[in-house]
C-alpha positions as CSV (number, residue, x, y, z in Angstrom):
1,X,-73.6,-158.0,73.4
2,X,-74.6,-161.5,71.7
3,X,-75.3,-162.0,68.2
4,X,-79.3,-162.0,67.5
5,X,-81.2,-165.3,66.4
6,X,-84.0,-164.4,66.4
7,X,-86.6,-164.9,63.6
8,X,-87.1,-161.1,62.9
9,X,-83.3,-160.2,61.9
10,X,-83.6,-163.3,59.2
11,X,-84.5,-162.9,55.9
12,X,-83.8,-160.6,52.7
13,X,-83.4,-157.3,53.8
14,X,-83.6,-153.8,51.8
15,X,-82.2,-150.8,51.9
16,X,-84.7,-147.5,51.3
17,X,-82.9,-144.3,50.4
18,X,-84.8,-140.7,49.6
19,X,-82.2,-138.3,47.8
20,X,-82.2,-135.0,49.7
21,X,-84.7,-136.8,52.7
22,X,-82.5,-134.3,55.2
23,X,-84.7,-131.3,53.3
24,X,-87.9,-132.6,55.2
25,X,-89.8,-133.3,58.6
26,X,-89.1,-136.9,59.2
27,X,-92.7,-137.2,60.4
28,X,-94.2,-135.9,57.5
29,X,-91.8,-137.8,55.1
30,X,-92.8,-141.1,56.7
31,X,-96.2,-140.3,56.8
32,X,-96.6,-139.6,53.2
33,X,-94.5,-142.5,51.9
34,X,-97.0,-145.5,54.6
35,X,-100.0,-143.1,53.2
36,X,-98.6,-143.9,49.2
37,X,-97.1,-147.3,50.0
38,X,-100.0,-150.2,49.5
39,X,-98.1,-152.3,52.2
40,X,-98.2,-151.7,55.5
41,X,-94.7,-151.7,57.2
42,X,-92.5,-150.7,60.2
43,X,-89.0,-148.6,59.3
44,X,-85.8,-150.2,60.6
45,X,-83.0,-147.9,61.7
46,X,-84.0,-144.8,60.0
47,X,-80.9,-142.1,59.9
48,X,-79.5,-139.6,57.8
49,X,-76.3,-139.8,55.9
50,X,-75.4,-136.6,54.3
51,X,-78.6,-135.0,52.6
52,X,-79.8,-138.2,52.1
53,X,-82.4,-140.2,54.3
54,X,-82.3,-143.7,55.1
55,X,-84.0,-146.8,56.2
56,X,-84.8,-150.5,55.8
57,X,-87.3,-153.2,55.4
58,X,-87.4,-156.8,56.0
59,X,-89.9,-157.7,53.1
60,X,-89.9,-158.2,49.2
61,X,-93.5,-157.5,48.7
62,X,-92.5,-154.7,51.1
63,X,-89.5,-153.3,49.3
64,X,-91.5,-153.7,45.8
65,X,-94.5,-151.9,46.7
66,X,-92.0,-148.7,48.0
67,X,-90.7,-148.9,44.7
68,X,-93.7,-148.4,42.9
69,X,-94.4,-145.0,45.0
70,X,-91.0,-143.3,43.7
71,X,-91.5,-139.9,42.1
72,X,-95.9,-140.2,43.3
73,X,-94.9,-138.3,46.3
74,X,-94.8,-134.0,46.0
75,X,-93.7,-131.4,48.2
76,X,-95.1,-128.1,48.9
77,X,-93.1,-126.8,46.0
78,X,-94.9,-129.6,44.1
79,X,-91.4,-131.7,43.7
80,X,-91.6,-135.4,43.3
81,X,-90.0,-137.0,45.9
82,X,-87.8,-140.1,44.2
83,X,-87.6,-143.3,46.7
84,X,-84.9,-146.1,45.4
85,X,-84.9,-149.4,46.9
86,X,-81.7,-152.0,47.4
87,X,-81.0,-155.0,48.4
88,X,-79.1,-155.0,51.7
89,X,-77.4,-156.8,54.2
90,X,-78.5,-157.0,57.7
91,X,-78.6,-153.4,59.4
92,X,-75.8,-152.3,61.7
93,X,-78.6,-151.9,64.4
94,X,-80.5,-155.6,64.2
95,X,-76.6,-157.3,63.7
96,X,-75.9,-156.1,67.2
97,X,-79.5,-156.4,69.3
98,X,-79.3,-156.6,72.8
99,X,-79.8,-160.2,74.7
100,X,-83.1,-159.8,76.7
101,X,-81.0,-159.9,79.3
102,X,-78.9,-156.9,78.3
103,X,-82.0,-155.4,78.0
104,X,-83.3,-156.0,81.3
105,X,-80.4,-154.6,83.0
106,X,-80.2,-151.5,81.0
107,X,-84.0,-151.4,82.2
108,X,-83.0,-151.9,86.1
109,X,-80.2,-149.5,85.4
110,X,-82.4,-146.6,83.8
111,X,-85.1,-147.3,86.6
112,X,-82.4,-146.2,89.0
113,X,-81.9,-142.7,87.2
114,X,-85.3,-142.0,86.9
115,X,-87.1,-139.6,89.1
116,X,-90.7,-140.5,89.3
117,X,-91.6,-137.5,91.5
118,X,-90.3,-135.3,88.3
119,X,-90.6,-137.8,85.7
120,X,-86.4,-136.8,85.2
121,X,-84.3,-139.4,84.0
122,X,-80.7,-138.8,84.1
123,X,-77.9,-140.5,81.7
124,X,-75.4,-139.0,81.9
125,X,-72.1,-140.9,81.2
126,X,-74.0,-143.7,81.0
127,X,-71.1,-145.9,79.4
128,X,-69.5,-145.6,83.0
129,X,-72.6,-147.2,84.9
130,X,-70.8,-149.1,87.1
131,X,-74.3,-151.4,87.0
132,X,-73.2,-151.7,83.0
133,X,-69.5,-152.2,83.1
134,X,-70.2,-155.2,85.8
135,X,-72.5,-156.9,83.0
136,X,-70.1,-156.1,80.2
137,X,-72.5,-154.1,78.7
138,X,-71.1,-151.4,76.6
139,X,-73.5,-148.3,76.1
140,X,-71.9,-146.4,73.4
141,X,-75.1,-143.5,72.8
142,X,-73.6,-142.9,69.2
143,X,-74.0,-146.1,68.0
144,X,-77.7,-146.4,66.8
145,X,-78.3,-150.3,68.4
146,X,-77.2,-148.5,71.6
147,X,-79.6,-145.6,71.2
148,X,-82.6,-147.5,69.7
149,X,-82.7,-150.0,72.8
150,X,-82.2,-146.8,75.3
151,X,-85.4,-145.1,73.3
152,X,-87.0,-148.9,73.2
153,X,-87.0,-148.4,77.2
154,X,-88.3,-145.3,77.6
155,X,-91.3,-145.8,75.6
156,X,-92.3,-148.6,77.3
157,X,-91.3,-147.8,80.7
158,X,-91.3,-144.1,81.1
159,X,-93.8,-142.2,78.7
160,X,-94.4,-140.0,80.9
161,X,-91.1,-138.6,80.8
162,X,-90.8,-134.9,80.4
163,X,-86.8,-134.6,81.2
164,X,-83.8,-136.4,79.4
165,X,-80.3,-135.7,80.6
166,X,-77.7,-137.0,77.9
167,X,-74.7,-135.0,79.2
168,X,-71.3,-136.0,78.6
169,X,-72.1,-139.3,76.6
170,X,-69.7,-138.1,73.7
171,X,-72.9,-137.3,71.2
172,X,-71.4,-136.6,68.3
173,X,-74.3,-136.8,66.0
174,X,-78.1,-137.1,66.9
175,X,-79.4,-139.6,64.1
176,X,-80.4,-142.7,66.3
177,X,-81.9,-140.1,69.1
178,X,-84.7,-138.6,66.0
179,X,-86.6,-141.5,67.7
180,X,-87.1,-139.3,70.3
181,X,-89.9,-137.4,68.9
182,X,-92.2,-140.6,68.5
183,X,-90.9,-142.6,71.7
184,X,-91.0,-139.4,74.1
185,X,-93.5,-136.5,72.4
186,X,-93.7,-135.2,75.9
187,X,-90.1,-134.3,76.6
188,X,-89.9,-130.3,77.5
189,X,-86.8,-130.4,79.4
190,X,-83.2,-132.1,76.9
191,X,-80.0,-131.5,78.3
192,X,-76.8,-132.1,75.6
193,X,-74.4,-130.2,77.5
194,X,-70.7,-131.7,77.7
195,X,-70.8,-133.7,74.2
196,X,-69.2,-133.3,70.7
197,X,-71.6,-131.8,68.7
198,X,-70.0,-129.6,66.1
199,X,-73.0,-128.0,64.1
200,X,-76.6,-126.7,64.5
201,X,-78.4,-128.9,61.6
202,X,-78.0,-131.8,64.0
203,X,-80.3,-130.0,66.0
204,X,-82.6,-130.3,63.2
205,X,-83.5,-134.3,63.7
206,X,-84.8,-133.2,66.7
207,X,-87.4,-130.4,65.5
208,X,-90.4,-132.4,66.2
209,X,-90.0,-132.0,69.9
210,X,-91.6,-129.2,71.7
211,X,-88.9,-128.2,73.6
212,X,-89.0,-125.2,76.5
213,X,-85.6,-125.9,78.0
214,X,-82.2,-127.0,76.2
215,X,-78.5,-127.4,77.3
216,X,-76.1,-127.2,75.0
217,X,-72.8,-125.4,76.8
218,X,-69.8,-127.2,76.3
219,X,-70.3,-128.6,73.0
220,X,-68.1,-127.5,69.5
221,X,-71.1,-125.6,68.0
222,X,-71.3,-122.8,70.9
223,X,-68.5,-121.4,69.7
224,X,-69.7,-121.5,66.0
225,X,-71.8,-118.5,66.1
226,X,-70.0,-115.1,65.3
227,X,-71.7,-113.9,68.4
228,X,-74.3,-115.1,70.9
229,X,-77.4,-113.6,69.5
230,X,-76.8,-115.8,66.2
231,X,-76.5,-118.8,68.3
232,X,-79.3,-118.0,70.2
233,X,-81.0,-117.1,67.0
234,X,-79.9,-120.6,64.8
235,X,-81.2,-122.9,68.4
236,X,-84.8,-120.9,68.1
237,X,-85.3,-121.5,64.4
238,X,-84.8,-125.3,65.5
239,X,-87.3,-125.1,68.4
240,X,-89.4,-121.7,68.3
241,X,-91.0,-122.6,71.7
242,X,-87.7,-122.7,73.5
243,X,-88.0,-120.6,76.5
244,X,-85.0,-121.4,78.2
245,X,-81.4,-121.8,76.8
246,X,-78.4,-123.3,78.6
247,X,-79.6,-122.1,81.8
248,X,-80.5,-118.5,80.5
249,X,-84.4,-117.5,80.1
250,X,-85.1,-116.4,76.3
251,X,-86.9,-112.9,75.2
252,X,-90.3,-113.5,75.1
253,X,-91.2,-114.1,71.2
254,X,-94.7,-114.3,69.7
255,X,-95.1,-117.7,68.7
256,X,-97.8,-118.8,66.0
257,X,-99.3,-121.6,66.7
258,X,-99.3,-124.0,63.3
259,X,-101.1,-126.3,64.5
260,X,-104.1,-124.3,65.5
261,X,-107.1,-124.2,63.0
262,X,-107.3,-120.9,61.2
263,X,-110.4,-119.0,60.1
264,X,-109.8,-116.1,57.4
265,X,-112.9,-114.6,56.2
266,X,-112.9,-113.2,53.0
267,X,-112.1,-110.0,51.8
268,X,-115.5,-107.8,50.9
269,X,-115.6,-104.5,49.0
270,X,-116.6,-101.8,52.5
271,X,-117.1,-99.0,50.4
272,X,-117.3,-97.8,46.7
273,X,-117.1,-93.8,46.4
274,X,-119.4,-92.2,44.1
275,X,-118.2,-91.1,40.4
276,X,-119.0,-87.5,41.3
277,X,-116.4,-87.6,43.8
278,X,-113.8,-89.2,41.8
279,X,-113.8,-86.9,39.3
280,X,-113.2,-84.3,42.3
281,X,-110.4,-85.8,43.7
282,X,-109.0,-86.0,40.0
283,X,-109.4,-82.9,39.5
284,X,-107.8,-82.1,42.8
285,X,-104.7,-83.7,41.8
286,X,-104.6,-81.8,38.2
287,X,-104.5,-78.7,39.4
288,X,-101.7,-78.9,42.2
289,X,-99.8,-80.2,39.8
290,X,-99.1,-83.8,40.6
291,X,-99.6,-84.6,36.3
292,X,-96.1,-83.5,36.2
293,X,-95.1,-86.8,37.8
294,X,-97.4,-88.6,35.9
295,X,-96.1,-87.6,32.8
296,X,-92.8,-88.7,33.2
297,X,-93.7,-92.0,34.9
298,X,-91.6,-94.6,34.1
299,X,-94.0,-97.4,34.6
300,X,-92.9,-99.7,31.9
301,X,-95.5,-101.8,32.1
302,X,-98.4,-98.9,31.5
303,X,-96.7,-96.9,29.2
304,X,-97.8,-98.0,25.2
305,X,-95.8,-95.2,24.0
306,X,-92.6,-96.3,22.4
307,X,-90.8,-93.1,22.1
308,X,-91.6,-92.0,25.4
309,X,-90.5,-95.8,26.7
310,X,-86.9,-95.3,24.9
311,X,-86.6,-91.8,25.9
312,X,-87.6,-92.5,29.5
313,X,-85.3,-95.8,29.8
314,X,-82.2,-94.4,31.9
315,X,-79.0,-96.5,31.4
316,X,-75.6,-96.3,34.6
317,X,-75.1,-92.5,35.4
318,X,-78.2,-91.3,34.2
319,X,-80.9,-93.1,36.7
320,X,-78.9,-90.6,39.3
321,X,-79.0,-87.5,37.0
322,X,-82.5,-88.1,36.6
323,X,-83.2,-87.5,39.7
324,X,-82.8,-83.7,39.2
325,X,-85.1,-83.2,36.6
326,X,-87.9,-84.1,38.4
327,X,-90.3,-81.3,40.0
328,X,-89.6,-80.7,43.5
329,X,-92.0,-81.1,46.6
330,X,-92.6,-78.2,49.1
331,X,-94.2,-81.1,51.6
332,X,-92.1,-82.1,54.4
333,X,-93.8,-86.3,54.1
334,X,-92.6,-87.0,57.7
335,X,-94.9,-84.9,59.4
336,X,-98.0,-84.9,57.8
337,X,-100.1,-88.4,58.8
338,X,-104.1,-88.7,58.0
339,X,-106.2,-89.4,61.1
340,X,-109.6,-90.0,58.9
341,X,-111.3,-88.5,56.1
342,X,-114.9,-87.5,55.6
343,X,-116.9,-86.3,52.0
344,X,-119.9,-85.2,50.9
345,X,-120.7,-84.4,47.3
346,X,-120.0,-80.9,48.0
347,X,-116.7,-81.4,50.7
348,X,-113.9,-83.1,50.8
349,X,-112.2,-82.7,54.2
350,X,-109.0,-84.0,55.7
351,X,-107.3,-83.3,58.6
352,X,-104.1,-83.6,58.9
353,X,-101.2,-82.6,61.4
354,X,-98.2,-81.0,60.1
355,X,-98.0,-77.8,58.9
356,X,-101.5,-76.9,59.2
357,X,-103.6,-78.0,61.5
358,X,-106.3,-78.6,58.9
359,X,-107.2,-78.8,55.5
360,X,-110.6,-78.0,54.1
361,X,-111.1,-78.2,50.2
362,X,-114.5,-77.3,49.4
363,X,-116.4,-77.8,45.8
364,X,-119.4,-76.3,45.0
């Protein structure tokens, strides 16, 4: 792997960092920092490191006009978003470019694992292509040069990729594959089976992807799950459209689509009783006695009466004793259930099943 001379890895370079960027979509955190930011630019080597998210630039004006849109960015909890800007050395991933001719034989090699008829391609242990080893060409898929110059090819070469076998390649962390979701939106079908992964929120750099089918047996984090309808559980919350798991089908869920445009009407009054009838149904509730539970309400926020507030206010024990001082029902709740209700002036009848089959409370 040769050192790179060309024009675009000279020059002052800066490093972008968003404190807690790991909290939020990498698609919609790019978005709204090129929507604020007055210059237009391209992110190099964006990755997280701990909570924090990272990227650079190769441009003052660049670096000075990201400066100017710390804290102007808000989240949906309305929390400004801080953006602090360094100088930097050359990233890790421009340092160590491929040759044009490493990447034309990482190109003929990927052209041989690609299925055409199923738009698969299969990379697994890739560092051991015999095609690569020849050429000196060492394909280490955890190292972001490595990853960013696999994704490179695909985007060019195969966008019509829908399956992306990465088993037993060592993945250890996901950061440089993120790409994925802007290089290959059309992947259904990821297979991570046989690597090192050790925990579920590297899944998370990968939520932009509509995936149906992932493989993930035989990595650390299988086993990290008290049981296997956690794990199942923690994978869907990354990817809610995920219908198949490590070979298993998934219980069918309902899945809300966000992206679909939604029409709520408003709400409109549908029916306002009359005043005559409201003083019935008060009257109803007088005499069977229900105004001994209003009495003692304990409503705080209704009740203007302070003696009644401080005598009412139960402290420990006495919420329990309480309890026993109230009036007691002679309704069994569980079986009575309203199936409509019709009045008149003159009638107010419900029926009801439960104990009677019907209840008709007639005013005259």
């Amino acid at each position: 792997m040769g050192e790179d001379t060309q024009g675009e890895a000279i020059g002052n370079w800066f490093k972008v960092t968003i404190p807690y960027g790991r909290n939020y979509d990498k698609a919609w955190l790019m978005n709204s920092i090129q929507s604020h930011c007055s210059v237009s630019f391209t992110p190099v080597d964006f990755h997280y490191i701990r909570n924090q998210a990272r990227f650079f630039v190769q441009d003052v004006k660049t670096a000075s006009a990201l400066k100017d849109i710390s804290y102007k960015i808000c989240d949906e909890d309305n929390r400004k978003i801080s953006v602090f800007v360094n100088a930097s050395a050359v990233p890790y991933s421009m340092q160590n470019k491929f040759t044009p001719e490493q990447m034309e034989q990482l190109k003929l090699t990927m052209s041989k694992r690609y299925d055409v008829s199923q738009q698969v391609l299969n990379l697994q242990k890739l560092r051991f292509d015999s095609d690569l080893v020849g050429h000196d060409i060492d394909m280490i898929l955890n190292r972001r040069n490595c990853m960013f110059a696999t994704l490179q090819i695909i985007e060019r070469d195969f966008p019509e990729l829908l399956s992306l076998n990465l088993q037993n390649n060592k993945l250890y962390q996901l950061d440089g594959l993120s790409d994925i979701i802007e290089k290959a939106p059309k992947v259904k079908i990821l297979n991570l089976s046989k690597n090192e992964l050790r925990t579920s929120t590297e899944l998370d750099k990968l939520k932009g992807l509509k995936l149906e089918e992932l493989w993930l047996e035989g990595n650390p984090l299988c086993s990290a799950f008290p049981d296997q309808s956690a794990y199942v559980s923690a994978i869907q919350d990354c990817f809610p459209k995920l219908l198949r798991l490590d070979g298993q089908d998934l219980s069918t869920a309902t899945v809300i689509d966000l992206d679909a445009p939604k029409l709520i009407k408003p709400c409109k009054e549908s029916y306002k009783g009359s005043e005559i009838l409201k003083n019935l149904v008060l009257q109803f509730l007088q005499e069977n006695s229900l105004c001994k539970y209003f009495k003692y309400s304990r409503n705080m926020k209704k009740l203007k009466d302070s003696n009644m507030r401080r005598q009412l206010l139960k402290h420990t024990k006495y919420h329990v004793d309480y309890l026993s001082v109230l009036p007691k029902t002679e309704h069994d709740f569980s079986c009575l259930m309203v199936d409509m209700w019709f009045q008149t002036v003159s009638t107010c009848f419900l029926p009801e099943s439960g104990a009677e089959e019907w209840s008709l409370w007639p005013y005259s």
